[in-house]
C-alpha beads as a LAMMPS data file, in Angstrom:
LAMMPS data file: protein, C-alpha beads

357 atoms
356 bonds

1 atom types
1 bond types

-500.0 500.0 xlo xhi
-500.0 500.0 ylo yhi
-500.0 500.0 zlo zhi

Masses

1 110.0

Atoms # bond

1 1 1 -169.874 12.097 440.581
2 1 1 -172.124 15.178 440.021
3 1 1 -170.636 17.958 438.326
4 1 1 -169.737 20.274 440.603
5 1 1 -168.072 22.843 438.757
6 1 1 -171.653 23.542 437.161
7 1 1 -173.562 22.752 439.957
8 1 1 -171.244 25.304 442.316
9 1 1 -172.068 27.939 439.097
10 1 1 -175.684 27.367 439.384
11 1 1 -175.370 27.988 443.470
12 1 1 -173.412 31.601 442.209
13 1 1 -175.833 32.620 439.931
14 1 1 -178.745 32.163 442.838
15 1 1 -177.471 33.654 445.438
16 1 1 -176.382 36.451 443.129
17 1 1 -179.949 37.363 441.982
18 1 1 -180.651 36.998 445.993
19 1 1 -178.408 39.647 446.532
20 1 1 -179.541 41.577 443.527
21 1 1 -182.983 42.057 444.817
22 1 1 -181.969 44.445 447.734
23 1 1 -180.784 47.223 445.805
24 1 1 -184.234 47.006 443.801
25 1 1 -186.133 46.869 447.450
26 1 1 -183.954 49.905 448.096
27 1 1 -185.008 51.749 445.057
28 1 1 -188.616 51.343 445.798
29 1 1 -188.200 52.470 449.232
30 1 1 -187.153 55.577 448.143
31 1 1 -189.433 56.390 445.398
32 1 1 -192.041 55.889 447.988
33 1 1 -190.605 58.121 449.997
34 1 1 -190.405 60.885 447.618
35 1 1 -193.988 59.772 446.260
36 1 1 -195.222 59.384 449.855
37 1 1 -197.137 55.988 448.185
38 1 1 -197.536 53.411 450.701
39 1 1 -199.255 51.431 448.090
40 1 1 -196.763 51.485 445.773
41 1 1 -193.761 49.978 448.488
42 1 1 -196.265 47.412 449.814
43 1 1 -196.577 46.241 445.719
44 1 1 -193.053 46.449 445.569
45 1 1 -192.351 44.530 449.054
46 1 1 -195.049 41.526 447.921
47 1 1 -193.291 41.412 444.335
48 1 1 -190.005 41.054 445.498
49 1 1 -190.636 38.509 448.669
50 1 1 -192.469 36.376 445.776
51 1 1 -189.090 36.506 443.770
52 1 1 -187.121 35.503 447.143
53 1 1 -189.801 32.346 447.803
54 1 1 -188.637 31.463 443.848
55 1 1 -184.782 31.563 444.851
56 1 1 -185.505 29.953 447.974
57 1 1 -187.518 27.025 446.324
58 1 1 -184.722 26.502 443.348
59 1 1 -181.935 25.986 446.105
60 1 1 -183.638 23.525 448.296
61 1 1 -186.228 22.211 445.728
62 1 1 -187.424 19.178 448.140
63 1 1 -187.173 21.268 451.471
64 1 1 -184.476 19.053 452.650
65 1 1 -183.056 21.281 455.393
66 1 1 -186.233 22.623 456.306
67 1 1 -187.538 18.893 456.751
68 1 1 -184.663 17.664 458.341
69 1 1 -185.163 20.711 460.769
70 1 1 -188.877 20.029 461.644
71 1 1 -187.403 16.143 462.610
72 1 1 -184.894 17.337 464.496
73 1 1 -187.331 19.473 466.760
74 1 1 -190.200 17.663 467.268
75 1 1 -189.013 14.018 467.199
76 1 1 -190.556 13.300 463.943
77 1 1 -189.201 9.658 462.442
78 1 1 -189.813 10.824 458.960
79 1 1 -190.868 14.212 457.017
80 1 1 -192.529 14.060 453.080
81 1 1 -191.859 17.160 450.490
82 1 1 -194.660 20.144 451.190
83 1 1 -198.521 19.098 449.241
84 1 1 -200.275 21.902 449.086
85 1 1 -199.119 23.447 452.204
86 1 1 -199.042 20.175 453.805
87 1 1 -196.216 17.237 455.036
88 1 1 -196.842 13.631 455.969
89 1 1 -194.941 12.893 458.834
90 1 1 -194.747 9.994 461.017
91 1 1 -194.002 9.964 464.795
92 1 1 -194.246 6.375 466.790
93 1 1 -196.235 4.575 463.932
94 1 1 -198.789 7.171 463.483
95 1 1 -199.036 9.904 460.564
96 1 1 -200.518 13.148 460.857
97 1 1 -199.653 16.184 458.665
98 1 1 -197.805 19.947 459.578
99 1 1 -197.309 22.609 457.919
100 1 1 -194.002 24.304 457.462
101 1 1 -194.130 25.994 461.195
102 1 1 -194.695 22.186 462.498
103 1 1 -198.458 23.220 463.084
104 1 1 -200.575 19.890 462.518
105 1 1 -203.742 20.177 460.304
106 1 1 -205.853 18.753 463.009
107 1 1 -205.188 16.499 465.983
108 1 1 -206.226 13.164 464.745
109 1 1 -203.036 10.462 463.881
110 1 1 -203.200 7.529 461.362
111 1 1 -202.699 4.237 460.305
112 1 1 -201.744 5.320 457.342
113 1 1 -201.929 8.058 455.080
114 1 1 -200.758 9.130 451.587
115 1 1 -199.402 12.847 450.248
116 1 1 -202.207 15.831 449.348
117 1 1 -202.494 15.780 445.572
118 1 1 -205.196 18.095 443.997
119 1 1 -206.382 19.451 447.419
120 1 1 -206.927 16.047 448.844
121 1 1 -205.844 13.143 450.827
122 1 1 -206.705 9.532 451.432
123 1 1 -206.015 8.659 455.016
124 1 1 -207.044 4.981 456.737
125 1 1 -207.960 4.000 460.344
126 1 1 -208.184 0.531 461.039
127 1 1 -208.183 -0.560 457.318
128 1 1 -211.075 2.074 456.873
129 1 1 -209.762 4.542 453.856
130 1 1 -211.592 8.363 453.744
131 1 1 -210.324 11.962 452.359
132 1 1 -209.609 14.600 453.787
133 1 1 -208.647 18.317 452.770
134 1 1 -206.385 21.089 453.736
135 1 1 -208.367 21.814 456.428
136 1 1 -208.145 18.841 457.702
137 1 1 -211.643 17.840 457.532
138 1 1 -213.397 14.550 455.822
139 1 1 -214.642 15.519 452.458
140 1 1 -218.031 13.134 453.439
141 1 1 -218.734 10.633 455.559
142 1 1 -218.377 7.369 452.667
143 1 1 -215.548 4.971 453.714
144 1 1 -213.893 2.128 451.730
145 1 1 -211.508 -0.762 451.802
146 1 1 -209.027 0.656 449.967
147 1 1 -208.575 4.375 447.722
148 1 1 -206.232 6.112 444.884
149 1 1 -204.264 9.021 445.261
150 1 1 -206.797 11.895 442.602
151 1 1 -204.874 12.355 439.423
152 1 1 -206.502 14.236 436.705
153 1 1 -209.599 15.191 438.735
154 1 1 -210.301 11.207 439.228
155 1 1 -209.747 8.888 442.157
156 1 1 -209.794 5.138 442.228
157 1 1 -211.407 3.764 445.240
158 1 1 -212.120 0.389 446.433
159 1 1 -215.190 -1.298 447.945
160 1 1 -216.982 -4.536 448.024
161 1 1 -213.946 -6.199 446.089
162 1 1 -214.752 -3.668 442.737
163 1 1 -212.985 -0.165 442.006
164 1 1 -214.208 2.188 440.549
165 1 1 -213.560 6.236 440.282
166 1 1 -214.867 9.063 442.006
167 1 1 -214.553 12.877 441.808
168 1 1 -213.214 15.332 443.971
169 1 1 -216.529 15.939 445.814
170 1 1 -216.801 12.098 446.058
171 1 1 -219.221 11.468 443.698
172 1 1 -219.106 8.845 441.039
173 1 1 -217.918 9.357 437.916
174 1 1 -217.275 6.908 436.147
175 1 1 -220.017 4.396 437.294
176 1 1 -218.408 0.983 435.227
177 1 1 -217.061 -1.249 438.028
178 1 1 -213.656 -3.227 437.556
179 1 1 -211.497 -5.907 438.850
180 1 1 -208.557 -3.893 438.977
181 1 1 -208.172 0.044 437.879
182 1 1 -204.888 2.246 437.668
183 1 1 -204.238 5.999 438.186
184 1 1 -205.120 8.300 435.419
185 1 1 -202.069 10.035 433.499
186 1 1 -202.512 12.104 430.452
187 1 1 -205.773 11.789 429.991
188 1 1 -205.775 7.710 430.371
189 1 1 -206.229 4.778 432.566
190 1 1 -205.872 0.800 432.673
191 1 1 -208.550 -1.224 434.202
192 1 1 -209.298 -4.905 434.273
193 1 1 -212.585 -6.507 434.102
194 1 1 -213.706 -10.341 433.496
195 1 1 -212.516 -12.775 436.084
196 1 1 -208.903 -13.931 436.096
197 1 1 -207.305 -15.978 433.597
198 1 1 -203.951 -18.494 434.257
199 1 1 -201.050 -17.122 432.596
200 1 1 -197.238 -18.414 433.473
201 1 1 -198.530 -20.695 436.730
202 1 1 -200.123 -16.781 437.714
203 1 1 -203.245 -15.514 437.877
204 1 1 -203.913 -12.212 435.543
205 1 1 -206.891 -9.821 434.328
206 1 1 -207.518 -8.575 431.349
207 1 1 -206.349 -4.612 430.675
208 1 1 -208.068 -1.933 428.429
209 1 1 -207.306 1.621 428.841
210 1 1 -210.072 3.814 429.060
211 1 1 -210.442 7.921 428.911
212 1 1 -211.769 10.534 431.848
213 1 1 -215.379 9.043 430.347
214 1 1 -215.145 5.370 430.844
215 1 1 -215.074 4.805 427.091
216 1 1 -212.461 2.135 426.052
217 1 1 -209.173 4.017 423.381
218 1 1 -209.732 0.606 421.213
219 1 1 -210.539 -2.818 420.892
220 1 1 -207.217 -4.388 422.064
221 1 1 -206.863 -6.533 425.452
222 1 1 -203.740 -6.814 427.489
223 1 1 -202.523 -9.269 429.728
224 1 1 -201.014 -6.075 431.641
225 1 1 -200.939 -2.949 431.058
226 1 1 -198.903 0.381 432.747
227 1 1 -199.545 3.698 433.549
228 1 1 -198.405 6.821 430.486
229 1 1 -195.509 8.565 430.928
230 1 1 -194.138 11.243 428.762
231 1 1 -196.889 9.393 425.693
232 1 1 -196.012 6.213 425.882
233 1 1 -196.861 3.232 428.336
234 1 1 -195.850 -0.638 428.572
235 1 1 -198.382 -3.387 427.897
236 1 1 -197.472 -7.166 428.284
237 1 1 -199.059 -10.096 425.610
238 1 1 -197.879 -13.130 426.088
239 1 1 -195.736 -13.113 428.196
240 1 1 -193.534 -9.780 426.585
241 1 1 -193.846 -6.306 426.875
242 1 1 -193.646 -3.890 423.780
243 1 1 -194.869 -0.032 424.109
244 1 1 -197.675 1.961 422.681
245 1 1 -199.071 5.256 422.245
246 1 1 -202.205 7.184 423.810
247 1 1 -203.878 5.277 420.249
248 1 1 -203.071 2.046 421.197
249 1 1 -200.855 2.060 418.082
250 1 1 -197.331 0.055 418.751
251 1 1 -194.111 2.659 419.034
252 1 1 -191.516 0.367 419.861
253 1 1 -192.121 -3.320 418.437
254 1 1 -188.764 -4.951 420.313
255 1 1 -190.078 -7.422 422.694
256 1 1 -188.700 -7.221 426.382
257 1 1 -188.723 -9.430 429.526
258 1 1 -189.180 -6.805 431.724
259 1 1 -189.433 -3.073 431.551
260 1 1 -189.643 -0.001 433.209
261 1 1 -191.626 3.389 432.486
262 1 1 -190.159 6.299 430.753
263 1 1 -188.757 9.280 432.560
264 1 1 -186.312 11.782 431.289
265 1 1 -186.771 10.097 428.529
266 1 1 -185.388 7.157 429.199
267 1 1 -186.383 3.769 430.249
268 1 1 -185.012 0.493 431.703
269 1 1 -185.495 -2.747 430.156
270 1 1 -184.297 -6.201 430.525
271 1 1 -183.581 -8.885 427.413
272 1 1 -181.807 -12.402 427.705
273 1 1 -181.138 -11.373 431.574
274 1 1 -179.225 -8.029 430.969
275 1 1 -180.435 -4.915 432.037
276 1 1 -179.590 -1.448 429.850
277 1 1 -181.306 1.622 429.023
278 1 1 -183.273 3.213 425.915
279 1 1 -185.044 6.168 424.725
280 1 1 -188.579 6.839 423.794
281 1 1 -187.292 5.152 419.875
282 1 1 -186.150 2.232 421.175
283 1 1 -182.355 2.929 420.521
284 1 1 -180.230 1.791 423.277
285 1 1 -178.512 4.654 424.905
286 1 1 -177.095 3.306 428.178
287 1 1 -175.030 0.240 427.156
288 1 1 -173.836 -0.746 430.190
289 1 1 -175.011 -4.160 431.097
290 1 1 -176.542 -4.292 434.911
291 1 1 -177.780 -7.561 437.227
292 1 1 -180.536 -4.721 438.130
293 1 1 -181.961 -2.267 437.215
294 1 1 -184.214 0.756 438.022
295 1 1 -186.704 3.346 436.434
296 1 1 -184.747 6.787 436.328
297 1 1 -186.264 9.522 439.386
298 1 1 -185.011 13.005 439.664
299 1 1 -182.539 12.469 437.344
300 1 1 -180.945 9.306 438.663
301 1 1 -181.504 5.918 438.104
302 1 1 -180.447 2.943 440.881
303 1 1 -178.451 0.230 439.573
304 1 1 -177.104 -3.647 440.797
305 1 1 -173.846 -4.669 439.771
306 1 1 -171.479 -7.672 441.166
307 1 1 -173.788 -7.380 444.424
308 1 1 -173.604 -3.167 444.943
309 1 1 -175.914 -1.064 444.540
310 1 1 -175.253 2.614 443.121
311 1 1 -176.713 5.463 441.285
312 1 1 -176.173 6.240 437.437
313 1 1 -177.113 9.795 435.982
314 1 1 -178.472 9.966 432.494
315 1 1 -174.899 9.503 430.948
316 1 1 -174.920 6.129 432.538
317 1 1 -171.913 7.586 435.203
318 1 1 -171.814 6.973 438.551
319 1 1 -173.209 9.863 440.037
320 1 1 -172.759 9.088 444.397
321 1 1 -169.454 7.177 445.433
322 1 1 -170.884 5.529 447.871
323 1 1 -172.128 1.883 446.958
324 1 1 -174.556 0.549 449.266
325 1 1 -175.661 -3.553 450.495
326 1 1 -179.774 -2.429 449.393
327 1 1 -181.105 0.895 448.147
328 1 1 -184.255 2.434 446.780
329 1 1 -185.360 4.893 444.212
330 1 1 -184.956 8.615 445.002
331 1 1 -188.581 10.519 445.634
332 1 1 -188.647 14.115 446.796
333 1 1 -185.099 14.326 446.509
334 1 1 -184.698 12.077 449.272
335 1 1 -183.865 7.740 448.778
336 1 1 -183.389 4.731 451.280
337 1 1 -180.130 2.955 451.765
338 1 1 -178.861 0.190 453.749
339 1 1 -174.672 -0.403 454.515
340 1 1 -173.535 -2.964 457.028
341 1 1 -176.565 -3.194 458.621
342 1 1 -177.813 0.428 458.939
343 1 1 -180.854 1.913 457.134
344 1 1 -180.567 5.378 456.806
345 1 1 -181.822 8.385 453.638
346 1 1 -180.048 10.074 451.484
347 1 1 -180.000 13.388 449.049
348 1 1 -178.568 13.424 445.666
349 1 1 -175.160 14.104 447.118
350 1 1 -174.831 11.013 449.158
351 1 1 -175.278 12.806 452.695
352 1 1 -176.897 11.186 455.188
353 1 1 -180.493 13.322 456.330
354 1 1 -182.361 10.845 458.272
355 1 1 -181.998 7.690 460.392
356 1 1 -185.039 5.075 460.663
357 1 1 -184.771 4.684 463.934

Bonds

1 1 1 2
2 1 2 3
3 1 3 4
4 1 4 5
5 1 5 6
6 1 6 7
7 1 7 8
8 1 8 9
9 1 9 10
10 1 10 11
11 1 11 12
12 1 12 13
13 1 13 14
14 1 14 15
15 1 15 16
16 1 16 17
17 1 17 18
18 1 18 19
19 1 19 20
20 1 20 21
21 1 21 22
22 1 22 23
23 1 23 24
24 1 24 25
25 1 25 26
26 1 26 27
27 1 27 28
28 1 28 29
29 1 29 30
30 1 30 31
31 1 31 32
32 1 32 33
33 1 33 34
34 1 34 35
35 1 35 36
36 1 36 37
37 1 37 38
38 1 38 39
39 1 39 40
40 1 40 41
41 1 41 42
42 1 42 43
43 1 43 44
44 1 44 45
45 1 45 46
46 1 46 47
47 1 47 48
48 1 48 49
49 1 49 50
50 1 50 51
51 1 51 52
52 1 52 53
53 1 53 54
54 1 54 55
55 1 55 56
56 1 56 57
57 1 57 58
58 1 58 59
59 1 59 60
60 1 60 61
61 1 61 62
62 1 62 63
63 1 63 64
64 1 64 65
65 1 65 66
66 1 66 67
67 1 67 68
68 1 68 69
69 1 69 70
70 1 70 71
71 1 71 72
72 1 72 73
73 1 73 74
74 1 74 75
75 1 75 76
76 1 76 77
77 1 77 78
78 1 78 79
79 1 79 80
80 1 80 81
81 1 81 82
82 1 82 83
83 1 83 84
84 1 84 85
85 1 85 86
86 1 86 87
87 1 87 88
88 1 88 89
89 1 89 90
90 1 90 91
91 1 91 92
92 1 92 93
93 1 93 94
94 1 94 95
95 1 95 96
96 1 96 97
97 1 97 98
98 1 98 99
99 1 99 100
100 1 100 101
101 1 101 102
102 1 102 103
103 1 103 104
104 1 104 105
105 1 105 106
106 1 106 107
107 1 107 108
108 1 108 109
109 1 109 110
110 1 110 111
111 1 111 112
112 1 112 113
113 1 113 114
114 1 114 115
115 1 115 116
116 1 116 117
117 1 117 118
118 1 118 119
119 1 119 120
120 1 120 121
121 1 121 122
122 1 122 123
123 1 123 124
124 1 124 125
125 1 125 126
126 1 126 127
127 1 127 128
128 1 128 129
129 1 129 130
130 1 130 131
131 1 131 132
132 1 132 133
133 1 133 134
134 1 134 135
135 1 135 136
136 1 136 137
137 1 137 138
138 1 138 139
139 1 139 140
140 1 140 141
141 1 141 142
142 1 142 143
143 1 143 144
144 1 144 145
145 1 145 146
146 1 146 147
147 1 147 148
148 1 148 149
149 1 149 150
150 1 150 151
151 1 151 152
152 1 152 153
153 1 153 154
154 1 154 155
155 1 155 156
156 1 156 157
157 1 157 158
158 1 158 159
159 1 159 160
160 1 160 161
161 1 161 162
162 1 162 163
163 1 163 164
164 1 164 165
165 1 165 166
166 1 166 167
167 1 167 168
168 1 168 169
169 1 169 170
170 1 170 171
171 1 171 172
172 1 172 173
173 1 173 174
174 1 174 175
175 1 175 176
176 1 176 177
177 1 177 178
178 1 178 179
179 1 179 180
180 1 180 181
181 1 181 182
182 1 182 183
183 1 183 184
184 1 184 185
185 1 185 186
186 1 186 187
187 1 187 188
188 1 188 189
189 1 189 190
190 1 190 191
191 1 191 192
192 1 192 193
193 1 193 194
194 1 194 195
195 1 195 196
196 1 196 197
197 1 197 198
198 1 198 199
199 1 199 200
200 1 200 201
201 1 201 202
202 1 202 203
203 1 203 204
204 1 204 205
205 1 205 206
206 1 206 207
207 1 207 208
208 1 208 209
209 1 209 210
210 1 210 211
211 1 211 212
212 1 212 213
213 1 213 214
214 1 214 215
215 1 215 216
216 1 216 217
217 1 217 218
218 1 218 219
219 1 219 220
220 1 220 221
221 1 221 222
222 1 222 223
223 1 223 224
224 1 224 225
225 1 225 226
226 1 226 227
227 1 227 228
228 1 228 229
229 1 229 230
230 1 230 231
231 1 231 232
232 1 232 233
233 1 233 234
234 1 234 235
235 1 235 236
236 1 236 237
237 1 237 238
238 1 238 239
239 1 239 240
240 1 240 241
241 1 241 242
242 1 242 243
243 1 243 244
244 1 244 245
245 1 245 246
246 1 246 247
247 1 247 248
248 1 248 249
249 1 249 250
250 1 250 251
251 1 251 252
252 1 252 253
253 1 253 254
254 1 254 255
255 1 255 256
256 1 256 257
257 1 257 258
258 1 258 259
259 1 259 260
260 1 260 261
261 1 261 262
262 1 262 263
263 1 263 264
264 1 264 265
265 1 265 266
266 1 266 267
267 1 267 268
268 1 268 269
269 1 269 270
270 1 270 271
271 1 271 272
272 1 272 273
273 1 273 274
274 1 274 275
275 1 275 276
276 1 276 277
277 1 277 278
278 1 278 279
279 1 279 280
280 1 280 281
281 1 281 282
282 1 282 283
283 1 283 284
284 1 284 285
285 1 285 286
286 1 286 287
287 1 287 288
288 1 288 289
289 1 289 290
290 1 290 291
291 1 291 292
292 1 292 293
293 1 293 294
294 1 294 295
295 1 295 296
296 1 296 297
297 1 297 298
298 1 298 299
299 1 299 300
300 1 300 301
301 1 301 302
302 1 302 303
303 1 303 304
304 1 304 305
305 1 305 306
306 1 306 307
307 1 307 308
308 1 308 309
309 1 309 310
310 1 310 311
311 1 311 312
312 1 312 313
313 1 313 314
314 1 314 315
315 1 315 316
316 1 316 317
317 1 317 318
318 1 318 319
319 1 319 320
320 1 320 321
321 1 321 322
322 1 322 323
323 1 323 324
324 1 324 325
325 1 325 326
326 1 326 327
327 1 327 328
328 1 328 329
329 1 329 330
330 1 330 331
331 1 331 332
332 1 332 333
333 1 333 334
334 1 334 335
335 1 335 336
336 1 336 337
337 1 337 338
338 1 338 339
339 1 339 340
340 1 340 341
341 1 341 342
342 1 342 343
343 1 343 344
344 1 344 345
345 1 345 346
346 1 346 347
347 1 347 348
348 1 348 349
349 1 349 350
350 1 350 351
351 1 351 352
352 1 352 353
353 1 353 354
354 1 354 355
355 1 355 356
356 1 356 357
């Protein structure tokens, strides 16, 4: 269970400093009387609504109630965390985006669409992928068969069966094309390129990473190869996965079966079909042996044990009650669920916030 006693604390202290700020408002008000400067209270009134929008957004970090809200008014099946100013939402199989008055950006709906990341968006219509921006207009008029969410300044897009990366503006740059190509994180990006070689009756590329310039961090090939988090990343040779650094030198030299990324310092792997946790060393510090296992979000991690699925916190204790038939990582403070039949999302205290009907 969560810790309530310091989570309850936490609450006290917030809505404390809330309360705090009116006396300061008050204080201002009257110096500006006595000063007769306008100026001065309108600098005071901005400074101190900036302080409540910081309050605001540590209480409900992942808009949950105002989300929740916006789908209970206007009939929306689903509402994403706030991009930028803007939500993905999705009403009768199309997606469109609002802002936090349920305003849309524009009046055209979607096949499908991702989140605004760095100003932009890739939307699709028919299979044809284009970005937009927080206007809601196309960035240019290019389309292509399939696009990357920017990271770093750099977007992966697809077209003519090759990927390759664009900038913000749309304009190439980096001009190599690949088989296969990965977000950038911290600075770094895997991409495959040669055709496809038979490994374990599958087929599989070959993975380098390269930097924001196209040129390759070494000499060493992959058979896969993830994404960095927190400085390290997952590569698989033969048929195991070990971990490097943004060098390409090996950190932890343990082979694994399967694995998971880092976050909160922690990641899942899996060895002689048991799944337990370690830290960025390699040390095992979540003992507890699991049929599944998955990557830790928001500081929970979604386990599989004697056919239940729950959630762990980074103590490896059960952190919701509830146990559920199927279940999904959390995102945006929000995570799917399925008991006896019914699919519904949760927040981090096991409440039920939207249906998927």
């Amino acid at each position: 269970m969560p810790n309530i006693k310091t989570n309850c604390q936490e609450l006290t202290n917030l809505l404390l400093a809330l309360k705090n700020l009116k006396p300061e408002f008050d204080l201002a008000y009257q110096e500006a009387l006595v000063s007769r400067d306008l100026t001065k209270l309108r600098e005071s009134k901005k400074q101190i609504e900036g302080k409540i929008k910081e309050l605001e957004a540590k209480l409900d970090p992942y808009n949950i109630e105002l989300r929740k809200k916006l789908a209970e008014e206007s009939g929306f099946d689903f509402v994403n965390n706030f991009h930028d100013g803007w939500a993905k939402v999705r009403k009768d199989g199309e997606y469109f985006y609002v802002n936090q008055v349920g305003k849309a950006i524009n009046s055209e709906k979607y096949d499908g669409a991702d989140d605004f990341s760095e100003g932009l968006a890739w939307v699709h219509i028919k299979h044809e992928y284009f970005y937009i921006d927080r206007t809601g207009e196309r960035t240019n008029s290019e389309t292509y068969s399939n696009a990357g969410t920017f990271h770093e300044g750099l977007a992966w897009i697809g077209k003519n069966g090759k990927y390759f990366y664009i900038n913000p503006k749309g304009k190439i740059a980096i001009s190599e094309k690949y088989d296969d190509a990965e977000d950038f994180s911290e600075g770094l990006a895997s991409v495959a390129k040669n055709l496809p070689k038979k490994l374990a009756h599958r087929p599989t590329y070959t993975y380098v990473y390269i930097n924001r310039t196209g040129k390759r961090i070494n000499s060493e090939t992959y058979d896969a190869a993830g994404i960095f988090h927190e400085g390290l990343a997952w590569v698989e040779k033969d048929r195991e996965f070990f971990c490097i650094d943004h060098a390409g030198k090996t950190i932890i030299s343990e082979k694994y079966d399967e694995v998971g990324d880092f976050f909160d310092g922690l990641a899942r792997v899996k060895k002689d079909g048991e799944h337990f946790y370690i830290d960025r060393t390699g040390k095992i510090v979540i003992s507890a042996k699991y049929d599944e296992a998955g990557d830790f979000s928001e500081g929970l991690a979604l386990v599989k044990k004697d056919g239940e699925y729950f959630y762990i916190d980074r103590a490896g204790k059960m952190a919701i009650s509830e146990k559920y038939d199927d279940a999904g990582d959390f995102f945006e403070g929000l995570a799917l669920v399925q008991k006896n039949n019914e699919y519904y999302y949760i927040d981090h205290a096991g409440r039920k916030i939207f249906d998927t009907e």
